[in-house]
Backbone as CSV, one residue per row, in Angstrom:
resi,resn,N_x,N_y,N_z,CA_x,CA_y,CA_z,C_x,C_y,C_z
1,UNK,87.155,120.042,145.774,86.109,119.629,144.873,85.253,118.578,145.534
2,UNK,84.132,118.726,145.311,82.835,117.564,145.356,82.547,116.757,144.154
3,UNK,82.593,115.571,144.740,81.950,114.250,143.930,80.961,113.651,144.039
4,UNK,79.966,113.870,143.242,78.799,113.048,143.607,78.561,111.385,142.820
5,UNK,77.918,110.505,143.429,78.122,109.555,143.144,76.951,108.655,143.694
6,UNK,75.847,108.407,142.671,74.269,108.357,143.537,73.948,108.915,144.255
7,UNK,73.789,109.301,145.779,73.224,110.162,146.700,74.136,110.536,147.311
8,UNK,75.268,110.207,147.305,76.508,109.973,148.047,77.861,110.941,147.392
9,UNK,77.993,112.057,148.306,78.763,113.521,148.091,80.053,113.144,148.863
10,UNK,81.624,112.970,147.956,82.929,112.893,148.332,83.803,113.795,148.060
11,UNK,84.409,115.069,149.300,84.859,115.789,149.022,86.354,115.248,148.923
12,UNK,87.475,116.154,148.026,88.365,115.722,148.105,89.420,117.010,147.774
13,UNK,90.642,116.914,148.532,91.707,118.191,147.559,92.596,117.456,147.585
14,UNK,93.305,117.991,145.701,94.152,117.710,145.763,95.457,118.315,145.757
15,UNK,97.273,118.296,145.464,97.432,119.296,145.107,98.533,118.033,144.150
16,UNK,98.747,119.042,143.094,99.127,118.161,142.125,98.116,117.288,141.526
17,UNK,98.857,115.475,141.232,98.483,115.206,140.754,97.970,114.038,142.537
18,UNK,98.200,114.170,143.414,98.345,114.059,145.038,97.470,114.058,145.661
19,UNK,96.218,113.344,146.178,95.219,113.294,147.201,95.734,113.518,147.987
20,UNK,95.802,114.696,148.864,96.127,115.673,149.997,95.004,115.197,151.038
21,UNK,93.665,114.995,150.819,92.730,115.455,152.068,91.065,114.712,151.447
22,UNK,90.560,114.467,151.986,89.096,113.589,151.628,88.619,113.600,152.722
23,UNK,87.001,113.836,152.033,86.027,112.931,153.407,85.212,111.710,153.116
24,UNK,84.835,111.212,154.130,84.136,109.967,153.950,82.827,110.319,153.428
25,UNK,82.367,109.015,152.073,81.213,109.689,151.359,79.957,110.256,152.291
26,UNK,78.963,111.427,152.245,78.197,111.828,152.707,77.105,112.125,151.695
27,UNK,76.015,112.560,152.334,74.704,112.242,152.133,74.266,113.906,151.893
28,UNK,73.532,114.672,151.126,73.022,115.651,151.319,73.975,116.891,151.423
29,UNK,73.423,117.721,152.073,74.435,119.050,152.560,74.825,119.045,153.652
30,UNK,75.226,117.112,154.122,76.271,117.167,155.507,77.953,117.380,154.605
31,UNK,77.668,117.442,153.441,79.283,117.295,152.890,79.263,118.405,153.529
32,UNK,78.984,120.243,153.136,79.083,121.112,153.625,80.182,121.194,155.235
33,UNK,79.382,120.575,155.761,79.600,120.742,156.976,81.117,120.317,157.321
34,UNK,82.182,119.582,156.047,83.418,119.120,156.430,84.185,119.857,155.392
35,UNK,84.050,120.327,153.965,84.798,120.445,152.997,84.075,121.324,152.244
36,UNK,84.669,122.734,152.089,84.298,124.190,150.753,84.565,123.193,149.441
37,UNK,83.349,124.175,148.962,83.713,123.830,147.017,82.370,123.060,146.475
38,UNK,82.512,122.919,145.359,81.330,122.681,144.216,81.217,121.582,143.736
39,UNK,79.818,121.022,143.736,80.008,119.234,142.955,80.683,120.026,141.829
40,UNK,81.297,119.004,141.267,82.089,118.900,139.777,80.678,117.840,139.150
41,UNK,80.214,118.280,138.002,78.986,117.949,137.218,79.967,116.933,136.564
42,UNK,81.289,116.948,135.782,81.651,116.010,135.037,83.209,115.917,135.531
43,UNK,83.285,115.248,136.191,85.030,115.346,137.219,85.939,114.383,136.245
44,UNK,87.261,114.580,136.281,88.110,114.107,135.295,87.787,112.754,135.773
45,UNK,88.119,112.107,134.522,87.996,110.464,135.077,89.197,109.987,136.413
46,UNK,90.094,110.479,136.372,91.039,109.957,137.455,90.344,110.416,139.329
47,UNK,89.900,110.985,139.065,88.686,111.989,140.132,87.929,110.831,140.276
48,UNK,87.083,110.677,139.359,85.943,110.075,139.585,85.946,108.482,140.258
49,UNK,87.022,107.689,139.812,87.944,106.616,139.610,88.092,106.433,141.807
50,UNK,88.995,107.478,142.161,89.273,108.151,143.627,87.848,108.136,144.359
51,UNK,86.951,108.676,144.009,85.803,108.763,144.391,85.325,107.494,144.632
52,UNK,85.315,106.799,143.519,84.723,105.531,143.805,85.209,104.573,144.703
53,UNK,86.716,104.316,144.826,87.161,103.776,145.669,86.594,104.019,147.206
54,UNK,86.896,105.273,147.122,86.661,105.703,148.805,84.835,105.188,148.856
55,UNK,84.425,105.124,148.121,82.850,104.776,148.220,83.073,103.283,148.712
56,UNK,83.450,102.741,147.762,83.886,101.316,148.194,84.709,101.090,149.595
57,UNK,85.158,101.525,149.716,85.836,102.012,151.175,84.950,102.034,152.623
58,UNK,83.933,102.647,151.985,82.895,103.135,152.597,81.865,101.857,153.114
59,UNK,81.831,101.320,151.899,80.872,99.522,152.426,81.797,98.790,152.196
60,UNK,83.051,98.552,152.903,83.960,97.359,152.889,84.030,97.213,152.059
61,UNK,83.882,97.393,150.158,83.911,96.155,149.087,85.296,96.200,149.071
62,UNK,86.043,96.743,149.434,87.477,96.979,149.487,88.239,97.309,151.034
63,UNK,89.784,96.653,150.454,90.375,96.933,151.722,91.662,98.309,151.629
64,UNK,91.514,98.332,152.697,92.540,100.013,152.524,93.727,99.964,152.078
65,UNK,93.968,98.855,152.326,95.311,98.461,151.747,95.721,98.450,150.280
66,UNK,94.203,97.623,149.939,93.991,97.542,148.516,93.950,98.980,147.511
67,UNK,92.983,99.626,148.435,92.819,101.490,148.528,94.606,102.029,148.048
68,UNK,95.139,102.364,149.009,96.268,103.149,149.114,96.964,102.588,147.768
69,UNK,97.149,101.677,147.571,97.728,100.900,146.432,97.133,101.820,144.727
70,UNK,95.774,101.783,144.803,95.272,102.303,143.740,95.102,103.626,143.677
71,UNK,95.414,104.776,144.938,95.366,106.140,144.896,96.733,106.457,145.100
72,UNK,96.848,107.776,144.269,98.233,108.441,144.688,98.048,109.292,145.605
73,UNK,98.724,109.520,146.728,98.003,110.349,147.898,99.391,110.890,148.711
74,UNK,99.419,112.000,149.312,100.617,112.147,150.136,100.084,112.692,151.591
75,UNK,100.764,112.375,152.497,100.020,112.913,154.139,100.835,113.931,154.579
76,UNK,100.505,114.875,154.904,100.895,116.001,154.887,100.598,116.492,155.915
77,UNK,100.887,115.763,157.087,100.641,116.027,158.839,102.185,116.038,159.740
78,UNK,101.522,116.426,160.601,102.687,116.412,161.595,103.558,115.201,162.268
79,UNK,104.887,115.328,162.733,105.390,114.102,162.765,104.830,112.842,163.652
80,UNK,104.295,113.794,165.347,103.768,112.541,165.776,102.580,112.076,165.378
81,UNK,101.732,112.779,164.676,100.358,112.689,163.683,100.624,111.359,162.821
82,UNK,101.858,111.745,162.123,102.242,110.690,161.226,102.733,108.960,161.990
83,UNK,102.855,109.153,163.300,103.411,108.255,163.531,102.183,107.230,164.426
84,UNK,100.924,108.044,164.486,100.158,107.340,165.361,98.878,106.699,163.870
85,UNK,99.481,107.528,162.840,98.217,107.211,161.388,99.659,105.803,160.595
86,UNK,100.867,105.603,160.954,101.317,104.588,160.590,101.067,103.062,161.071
87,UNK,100.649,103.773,162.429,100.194,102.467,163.599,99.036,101.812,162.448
88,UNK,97.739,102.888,162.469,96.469,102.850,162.253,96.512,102.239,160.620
89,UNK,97.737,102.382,159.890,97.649,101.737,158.404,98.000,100.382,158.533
90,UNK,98.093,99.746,159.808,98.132,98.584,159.881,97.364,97.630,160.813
91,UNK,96.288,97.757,161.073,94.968,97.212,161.889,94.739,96.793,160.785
92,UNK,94.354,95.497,160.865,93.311,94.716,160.040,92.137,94.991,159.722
93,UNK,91.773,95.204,158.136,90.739,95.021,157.923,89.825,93.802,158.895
94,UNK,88.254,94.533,159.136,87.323,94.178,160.006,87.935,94.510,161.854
95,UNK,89.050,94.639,162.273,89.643,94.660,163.204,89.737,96.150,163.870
96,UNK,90.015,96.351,165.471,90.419,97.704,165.949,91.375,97.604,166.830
97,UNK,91.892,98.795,167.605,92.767,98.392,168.728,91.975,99.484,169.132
98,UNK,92.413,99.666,170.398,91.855,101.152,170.996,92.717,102.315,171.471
99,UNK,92.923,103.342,171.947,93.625,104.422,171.821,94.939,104.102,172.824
100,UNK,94.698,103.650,173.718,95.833,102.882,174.792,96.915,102.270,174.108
101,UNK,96.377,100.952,173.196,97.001,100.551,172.836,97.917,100.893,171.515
102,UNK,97.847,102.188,171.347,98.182,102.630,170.355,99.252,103.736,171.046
103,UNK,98.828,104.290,172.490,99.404,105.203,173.081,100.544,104.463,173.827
104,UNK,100.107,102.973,174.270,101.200,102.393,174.888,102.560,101.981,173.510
105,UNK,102.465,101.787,172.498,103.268,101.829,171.456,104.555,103.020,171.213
106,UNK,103.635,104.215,171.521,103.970,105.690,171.494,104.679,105.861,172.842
107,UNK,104.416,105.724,173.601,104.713,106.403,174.725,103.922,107.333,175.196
108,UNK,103.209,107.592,174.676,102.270,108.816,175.030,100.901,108.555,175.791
109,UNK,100.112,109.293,175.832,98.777,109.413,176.391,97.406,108.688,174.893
110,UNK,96.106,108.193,175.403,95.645,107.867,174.417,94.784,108.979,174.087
111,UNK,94.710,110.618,174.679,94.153,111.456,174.566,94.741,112.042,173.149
112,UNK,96.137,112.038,173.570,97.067,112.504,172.204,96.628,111.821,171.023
113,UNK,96.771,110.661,171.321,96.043,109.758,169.935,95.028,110.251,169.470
114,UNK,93.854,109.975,170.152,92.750,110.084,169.804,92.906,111.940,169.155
115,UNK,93.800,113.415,169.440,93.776,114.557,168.842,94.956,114.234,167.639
116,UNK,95.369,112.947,167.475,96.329,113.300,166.236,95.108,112.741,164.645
117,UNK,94.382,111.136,165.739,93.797,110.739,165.056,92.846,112.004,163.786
118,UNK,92.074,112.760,165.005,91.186,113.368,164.609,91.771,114.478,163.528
119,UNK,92.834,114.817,163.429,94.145,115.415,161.936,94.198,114.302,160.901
120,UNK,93.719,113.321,161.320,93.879,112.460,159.461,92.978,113.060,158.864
121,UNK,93.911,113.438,157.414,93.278,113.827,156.290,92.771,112.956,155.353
122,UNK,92.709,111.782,155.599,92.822,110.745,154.969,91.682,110.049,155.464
123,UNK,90.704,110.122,155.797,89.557,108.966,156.293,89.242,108.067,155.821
124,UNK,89.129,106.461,156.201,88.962,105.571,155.258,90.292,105.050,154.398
125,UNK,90.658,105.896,153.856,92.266,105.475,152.890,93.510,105.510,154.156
126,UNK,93.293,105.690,155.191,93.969,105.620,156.630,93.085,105.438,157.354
127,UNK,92.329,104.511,158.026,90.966,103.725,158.769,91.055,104.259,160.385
128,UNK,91.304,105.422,160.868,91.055,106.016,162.045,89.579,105.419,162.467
129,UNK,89.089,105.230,161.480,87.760,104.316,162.201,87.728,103.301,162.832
130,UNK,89.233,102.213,163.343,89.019,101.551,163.615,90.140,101.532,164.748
131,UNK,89.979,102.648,165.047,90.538,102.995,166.906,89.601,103.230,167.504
132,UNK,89.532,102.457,169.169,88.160,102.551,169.847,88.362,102.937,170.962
133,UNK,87.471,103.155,171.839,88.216,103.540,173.588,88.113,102.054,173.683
134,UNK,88.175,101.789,175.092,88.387,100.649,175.732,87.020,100.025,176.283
135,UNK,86.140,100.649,176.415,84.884,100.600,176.678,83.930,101.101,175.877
136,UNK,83.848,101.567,174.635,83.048,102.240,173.948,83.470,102.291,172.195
137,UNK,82.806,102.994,171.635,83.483,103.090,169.974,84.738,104.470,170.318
138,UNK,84.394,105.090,171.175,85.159,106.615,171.079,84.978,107.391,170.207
139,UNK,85.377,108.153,169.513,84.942,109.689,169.148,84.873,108.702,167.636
140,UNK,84.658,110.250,166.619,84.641,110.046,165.066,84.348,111.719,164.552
141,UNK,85.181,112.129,163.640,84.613,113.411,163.251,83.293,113.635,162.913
142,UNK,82.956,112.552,161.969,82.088,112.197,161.430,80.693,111.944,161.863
143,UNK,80.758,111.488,163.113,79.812,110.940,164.154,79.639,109.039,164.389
144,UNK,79.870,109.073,165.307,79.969,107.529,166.090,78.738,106.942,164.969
145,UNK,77.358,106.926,164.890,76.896,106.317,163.683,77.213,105.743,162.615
146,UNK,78.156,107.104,162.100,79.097,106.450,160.583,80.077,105.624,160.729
147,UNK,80.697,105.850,162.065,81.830,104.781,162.725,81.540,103.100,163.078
148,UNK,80.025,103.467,163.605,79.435,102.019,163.656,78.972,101.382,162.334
149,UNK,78.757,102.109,161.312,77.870,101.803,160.404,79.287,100.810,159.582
150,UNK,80.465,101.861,159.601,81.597,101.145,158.923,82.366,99.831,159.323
151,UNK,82.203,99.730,160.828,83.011,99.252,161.719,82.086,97.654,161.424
152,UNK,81.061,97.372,161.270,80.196,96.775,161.279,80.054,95.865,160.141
153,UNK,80.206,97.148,158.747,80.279,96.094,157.522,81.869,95.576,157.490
154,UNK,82.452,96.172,157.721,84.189,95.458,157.628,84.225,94.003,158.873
155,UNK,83.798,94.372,159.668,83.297,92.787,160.299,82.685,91.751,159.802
156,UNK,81.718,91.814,158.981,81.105,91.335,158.376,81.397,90.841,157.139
157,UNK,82.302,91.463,156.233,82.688,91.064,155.255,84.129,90.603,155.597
158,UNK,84.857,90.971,156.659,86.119,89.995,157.303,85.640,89.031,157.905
159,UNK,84.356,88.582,158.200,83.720,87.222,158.699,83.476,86.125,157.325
160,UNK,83.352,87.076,156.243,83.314,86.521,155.092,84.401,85.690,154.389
161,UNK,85.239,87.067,154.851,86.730,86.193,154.111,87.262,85.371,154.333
162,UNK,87.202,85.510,155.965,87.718,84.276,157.186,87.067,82.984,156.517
163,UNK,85.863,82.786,156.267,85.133,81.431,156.116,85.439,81.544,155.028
164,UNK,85.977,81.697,154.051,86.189,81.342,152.588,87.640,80.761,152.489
165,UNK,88.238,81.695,153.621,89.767,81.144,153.449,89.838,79.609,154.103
166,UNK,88.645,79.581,155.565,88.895,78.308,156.160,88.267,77.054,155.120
167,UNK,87.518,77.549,154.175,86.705,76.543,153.513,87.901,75.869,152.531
168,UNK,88.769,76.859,151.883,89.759,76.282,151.103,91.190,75.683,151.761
169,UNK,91.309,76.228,153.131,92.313,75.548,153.555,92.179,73.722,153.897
């Protein structure tokens, strides 16, 4: 199913009552291009609720952490898939590591990473956006744009928090 939400199209499946799979909100008929199926004109409120989060997701007003907490969701990937998107549920909001350092954890290669990364079903509610190469942003399904665009406000609003926390300490 599709969610629309001002200009902004969030596909999502579920099965059950279970967020299985989402994309990051999109613009126009680029949803097309990631996820089959039909805006929903009036989506159950628990839908709509999901939607919004990941929107929020989308301009930092929220953290993923905060995210996962308020969606019911199950990951439904493969084991070392699962084990390189457990790394990635724990990078700090505004923060990245890059594929090395994620591969040196693993044992593995950061090529592997970067093809397990690109299997999260979960974008945003699991922040694969904020694995980078070592020299560059590195890939994004989505396109490096949307990666910068995200990568950018979560800096920005973790520059926020930082000075609010130092102001009260």
């Amino acid at each position: 199913m599709i969610v629309q939400i001002d200009d902004y199209f969030i596909g999502m499946i579920f099965k059950g009552n279970q967020l299985v799979k989402n994309t990051i909100p999109l613009r126009g008929e680029e949803i097309f291009n990631f996820i089959n199926g039909e805006v929903i004109s009036n989506p159950k409120e628990e839908y709509l609720k999901i939607a919004e989060i990941i929107l929020k997701l989308y301009f930092a007003e929220i953290d993923d952490k905060e995210a996962r907490e308020l969606i019911n969701y199950k990951l439904e990937v493969p084991t070392f898939t699962r084990k390189v998107l457990d790394i990635v549920k724990d990078i700090e909001f505004g923060e990245t590591l890059t594929y090395g350092d994620i591969a040196k954890k693993l044992n593995t290669s950061p090529r592997a990473v970067g093809m397990a990364l690109k299997r999260n079903p979960l974008p945003l509610i699991i922040p694969c956006h904020r694995v980078v190469a070592k020299n560059s942003l590195g890939g994004y399904s989505y396109g490096l744009d949307k990666k910068k665009f995200i990568l950018e406000r979560e800096r920005i609003k973790n520059k926020k928090y930082k000075k609010a926390e130092d102001e009260t300490a």
